[in-house]
C-alpha positions as CSV (number, residue, x, y, z in Angstrom):
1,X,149.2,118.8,126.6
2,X,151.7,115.8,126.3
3,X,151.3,113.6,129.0
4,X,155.0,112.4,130.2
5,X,156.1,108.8,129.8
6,X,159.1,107.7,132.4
7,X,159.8,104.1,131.0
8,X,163.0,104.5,128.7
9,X,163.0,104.4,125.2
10,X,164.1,101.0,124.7
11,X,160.9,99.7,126.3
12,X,158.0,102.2,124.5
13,X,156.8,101.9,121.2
14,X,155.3,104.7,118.7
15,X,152.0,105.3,118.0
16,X,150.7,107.5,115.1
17,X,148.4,108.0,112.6
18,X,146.1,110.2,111.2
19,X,142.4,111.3,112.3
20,X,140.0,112.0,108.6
21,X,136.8,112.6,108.1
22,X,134.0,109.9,108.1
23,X,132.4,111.3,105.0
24,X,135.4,113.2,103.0
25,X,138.3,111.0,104.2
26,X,140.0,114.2,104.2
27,X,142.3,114.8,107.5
28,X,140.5,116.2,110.6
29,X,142.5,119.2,112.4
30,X,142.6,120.6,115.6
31,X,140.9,117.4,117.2
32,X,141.8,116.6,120.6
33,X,143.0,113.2,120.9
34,X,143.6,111.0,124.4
35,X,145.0,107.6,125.2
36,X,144.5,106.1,128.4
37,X,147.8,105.1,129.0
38,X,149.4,105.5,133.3
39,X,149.6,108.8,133.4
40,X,147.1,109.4,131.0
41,X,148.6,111.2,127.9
42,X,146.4,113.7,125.4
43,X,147.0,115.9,122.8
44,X,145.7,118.1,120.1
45,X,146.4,117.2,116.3
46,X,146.5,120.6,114.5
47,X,146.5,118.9,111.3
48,X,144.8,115.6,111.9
49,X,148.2,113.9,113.1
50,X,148.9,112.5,116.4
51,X,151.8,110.5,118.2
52,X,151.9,108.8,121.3
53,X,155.0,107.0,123.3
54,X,153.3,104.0,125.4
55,X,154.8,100.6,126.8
56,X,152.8,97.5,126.5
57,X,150.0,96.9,127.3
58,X,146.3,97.5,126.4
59,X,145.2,100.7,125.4
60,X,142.3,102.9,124.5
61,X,142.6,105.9,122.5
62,X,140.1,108.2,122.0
63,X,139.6,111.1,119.3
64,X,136.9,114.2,120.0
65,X,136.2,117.0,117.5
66,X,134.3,120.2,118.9
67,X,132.7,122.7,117.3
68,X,131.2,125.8,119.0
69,X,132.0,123.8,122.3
70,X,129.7,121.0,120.8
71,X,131.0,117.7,120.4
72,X,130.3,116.8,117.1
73,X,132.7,113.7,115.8
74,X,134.3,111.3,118.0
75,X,135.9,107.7,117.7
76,X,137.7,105.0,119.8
77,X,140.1,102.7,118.6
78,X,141.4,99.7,121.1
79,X,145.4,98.6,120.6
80,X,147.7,96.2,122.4
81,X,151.2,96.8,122.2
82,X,153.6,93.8,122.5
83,X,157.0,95.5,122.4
84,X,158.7,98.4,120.7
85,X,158.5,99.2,117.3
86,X,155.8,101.7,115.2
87,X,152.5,101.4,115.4
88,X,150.3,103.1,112.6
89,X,146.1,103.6,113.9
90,X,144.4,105.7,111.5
91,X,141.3,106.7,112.7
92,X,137.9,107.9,111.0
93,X,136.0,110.2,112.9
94,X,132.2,109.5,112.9
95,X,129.1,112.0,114.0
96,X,128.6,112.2,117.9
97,X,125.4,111.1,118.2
98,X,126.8,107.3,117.2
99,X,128.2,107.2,119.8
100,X,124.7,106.7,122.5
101,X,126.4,105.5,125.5
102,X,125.0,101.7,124.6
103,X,127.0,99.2,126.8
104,X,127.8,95.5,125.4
105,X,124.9,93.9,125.8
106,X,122.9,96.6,124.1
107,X,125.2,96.0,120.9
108,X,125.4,91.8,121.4
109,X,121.5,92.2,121.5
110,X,121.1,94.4,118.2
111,X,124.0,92.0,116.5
112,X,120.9,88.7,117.8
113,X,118.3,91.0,116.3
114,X,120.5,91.1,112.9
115,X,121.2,87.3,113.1
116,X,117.3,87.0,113.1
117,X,116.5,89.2,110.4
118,X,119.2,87.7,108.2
119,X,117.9,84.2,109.1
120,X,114.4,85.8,108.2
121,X,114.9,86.7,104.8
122,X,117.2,83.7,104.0
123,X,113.9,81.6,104.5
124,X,111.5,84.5,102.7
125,X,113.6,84.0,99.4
126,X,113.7,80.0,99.4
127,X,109.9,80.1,100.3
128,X,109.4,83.0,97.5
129,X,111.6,80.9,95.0
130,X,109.1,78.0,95.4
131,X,106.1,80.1,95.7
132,X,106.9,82.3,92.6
133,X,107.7,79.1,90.4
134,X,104.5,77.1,91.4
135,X,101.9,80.2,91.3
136,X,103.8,80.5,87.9
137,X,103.0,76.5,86.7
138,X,99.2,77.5,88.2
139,X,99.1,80.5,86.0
140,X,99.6,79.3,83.1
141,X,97.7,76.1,83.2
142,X,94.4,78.8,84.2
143,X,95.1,80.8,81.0
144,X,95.6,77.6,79.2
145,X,92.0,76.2,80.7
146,X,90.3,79.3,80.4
147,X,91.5,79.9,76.3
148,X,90.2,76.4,76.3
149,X,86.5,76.7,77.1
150,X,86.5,80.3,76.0
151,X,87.3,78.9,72.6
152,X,84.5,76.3,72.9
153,X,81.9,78.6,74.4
154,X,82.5,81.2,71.7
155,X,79.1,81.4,70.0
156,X,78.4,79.1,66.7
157,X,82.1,77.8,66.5
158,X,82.9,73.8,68.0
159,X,86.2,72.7,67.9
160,X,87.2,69.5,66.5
161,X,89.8,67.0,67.5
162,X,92.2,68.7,65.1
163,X,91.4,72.1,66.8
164,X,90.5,73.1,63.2
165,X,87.1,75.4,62.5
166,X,84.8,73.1,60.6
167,X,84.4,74.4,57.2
168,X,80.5,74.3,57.9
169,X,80.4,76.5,60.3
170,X,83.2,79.0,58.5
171,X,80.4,78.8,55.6
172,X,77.7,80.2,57.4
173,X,76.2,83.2,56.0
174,X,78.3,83.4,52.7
175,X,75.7,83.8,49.9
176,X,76.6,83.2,46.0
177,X,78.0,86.1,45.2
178,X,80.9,85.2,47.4
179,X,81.3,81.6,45.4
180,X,84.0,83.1,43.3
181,X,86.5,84.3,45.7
182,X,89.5,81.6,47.1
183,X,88.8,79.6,49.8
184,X,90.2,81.7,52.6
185,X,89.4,84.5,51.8
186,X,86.0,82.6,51.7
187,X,86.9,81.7,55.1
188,X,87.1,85.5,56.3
189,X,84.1,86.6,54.4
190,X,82.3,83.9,56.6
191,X,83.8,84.5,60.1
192,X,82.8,88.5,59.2
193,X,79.2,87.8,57.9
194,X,78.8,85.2,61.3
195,X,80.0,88.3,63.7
196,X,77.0,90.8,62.2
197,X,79.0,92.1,59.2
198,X,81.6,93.7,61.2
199,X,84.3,92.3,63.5
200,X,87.8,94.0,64.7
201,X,91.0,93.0,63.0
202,X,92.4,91.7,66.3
203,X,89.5,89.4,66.4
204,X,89.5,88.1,63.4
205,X,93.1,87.0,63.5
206,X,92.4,85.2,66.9
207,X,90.5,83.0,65.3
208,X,92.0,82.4,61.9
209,X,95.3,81.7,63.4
210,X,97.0,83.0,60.6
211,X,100.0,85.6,61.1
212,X,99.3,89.4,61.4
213,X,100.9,89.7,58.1
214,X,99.1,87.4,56.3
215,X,95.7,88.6,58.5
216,X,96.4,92.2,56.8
217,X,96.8,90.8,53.4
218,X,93.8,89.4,53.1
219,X,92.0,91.8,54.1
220,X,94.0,94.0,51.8
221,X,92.9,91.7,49.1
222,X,89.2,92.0,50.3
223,X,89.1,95.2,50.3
224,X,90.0,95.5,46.7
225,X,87.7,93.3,45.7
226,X,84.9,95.9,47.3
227,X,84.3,92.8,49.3
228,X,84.9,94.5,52.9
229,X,85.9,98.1,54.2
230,X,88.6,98.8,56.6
231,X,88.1,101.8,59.4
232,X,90.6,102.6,62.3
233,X,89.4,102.6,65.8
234,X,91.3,103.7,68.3
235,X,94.4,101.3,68.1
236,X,93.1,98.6,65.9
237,X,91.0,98.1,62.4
238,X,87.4,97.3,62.2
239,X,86.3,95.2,59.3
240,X,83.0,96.0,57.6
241,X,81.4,93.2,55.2
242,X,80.0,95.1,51.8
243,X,77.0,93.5,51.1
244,X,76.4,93.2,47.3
245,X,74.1,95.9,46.0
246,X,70.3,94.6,45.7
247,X,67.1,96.1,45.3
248,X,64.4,97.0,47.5
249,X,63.3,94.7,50.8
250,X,66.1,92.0,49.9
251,X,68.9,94.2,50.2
252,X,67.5,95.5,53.6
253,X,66.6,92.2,54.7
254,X,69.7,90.7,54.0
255,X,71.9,93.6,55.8
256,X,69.6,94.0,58.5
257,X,69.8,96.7,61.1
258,X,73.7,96.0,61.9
259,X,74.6,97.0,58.5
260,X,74.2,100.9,59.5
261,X,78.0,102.1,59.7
């Protein structure tokens, strides 16, 4: 299947390589390969090498693949030979149905369409960059504002300029028999008795502002004193004030229906 070459050897150069596999990049064999040289010349590399003898000039060559008289792989590679020497074109045969029969304009018109899309998403990430950073600053100035009055419109507690509790309000609800105990963990007894003799731990350290730690040892310390109970629930603690024992209607008075664990 050689095509024959009449230009002497002095004027041709070689050209050889090897046909592989677009997805193993293993050599391709038996594929029939063509270049489009005057005459034309074609041949069939049984083992996925192929040689051709051409004088300059611009060439095409082409490499099909058939299976079951299907074409199933082909490629084209262009070359321009300048004088004689060796000339090594490997070639990587890709599925057929790449090749669609698009002419020039079909592919300048896709490579516009990729320009575009490029272009596109250059300009989605710079807006997104300054998007993302000021819906961040907004964000956090909402959560800021809403702690803010959340804190101010929580029930029987005002903030002062030192965004301390007053002590007044802390106090609320501790009777006598709570005189003896330090003054934080008078604090805690008073936040409790305010929140109906029961509040979760969680809560309780939001608005102490004291570290978990030292949130769990004073309760710890409460707890030993009989002074509260703990209980788990679900995730978290509840805390249950212990109402000193009394007799009769001032006991129930004082606990009042929330005291029913």
């Amino acid at each position: 299947m050689a095509g024959v070459h009449f230009a002497s050897a002095a004027d041709t150069a070689t050209v050889h390589g090897v046909i592989y596999e677009w997805d193993t990049f293993e050599p391709l064999e038996n594929v029939i390969v063509e270049v489009n040289s005057t005459p034309p010349q074609s041949m069939l590399a049984r083992y996925g090498l192929y040689s051709f003898n051409l004088v300059s000039g611009d060439y095409v060559i082409s490499a099909s693949y058939y299976l079951n008289n299907t074409l199933v792989r082909y490629a084209q590679e262009e070359i321009t030979i300048t004088d004689s020497g060796d000339y090594v074109i490997d070639i990587i045969l890709l599925p057929a149905y790449y090749d669609t029969g698009m002419n020039e304009t079909e592919f300048f018109e896709l490579d516009e369409l990729a320009d575009l899309a490029e272009n596109d998403e250059e300009e989605q990430e710079s807006s997104f960059s300054y998007g993302t950073i000021s819906l961040l600053v907004l964000t956090v100035l909402a959560v800021v504002a809403g702690a803010y009055l959340l804190a101010r419109s929580r029930k029987g507690y005002t903030a002062r300029e030192d965004g301390q509790i007053p002590t007044e309000e802390l106090s609320i609800g501790v009777s006598d028999e709570y005189a003896a105990l330090p003054d934080d963990l008078q604090e805690m007894v008073g936040i409790i008795s305010r929140h109906g003799g029961r509040i979760t731990q969680k809560e309780l350290r939001g608005i102490l502002k004291h570290s978990e730690a030292k949130v769990s040892l004073m309760i710890s310390d409460l707890e030993n004193r009989g002074v509260v109970h703990k209980f788990k629930q679900g995730r978290g603690n509840v805390i249950v004030l212990v109402y000193p024992q009394r007799d009769g209607a001032e006991r129930a008075q004082s606990q009042g229906p929330n005291q029913n664990i």
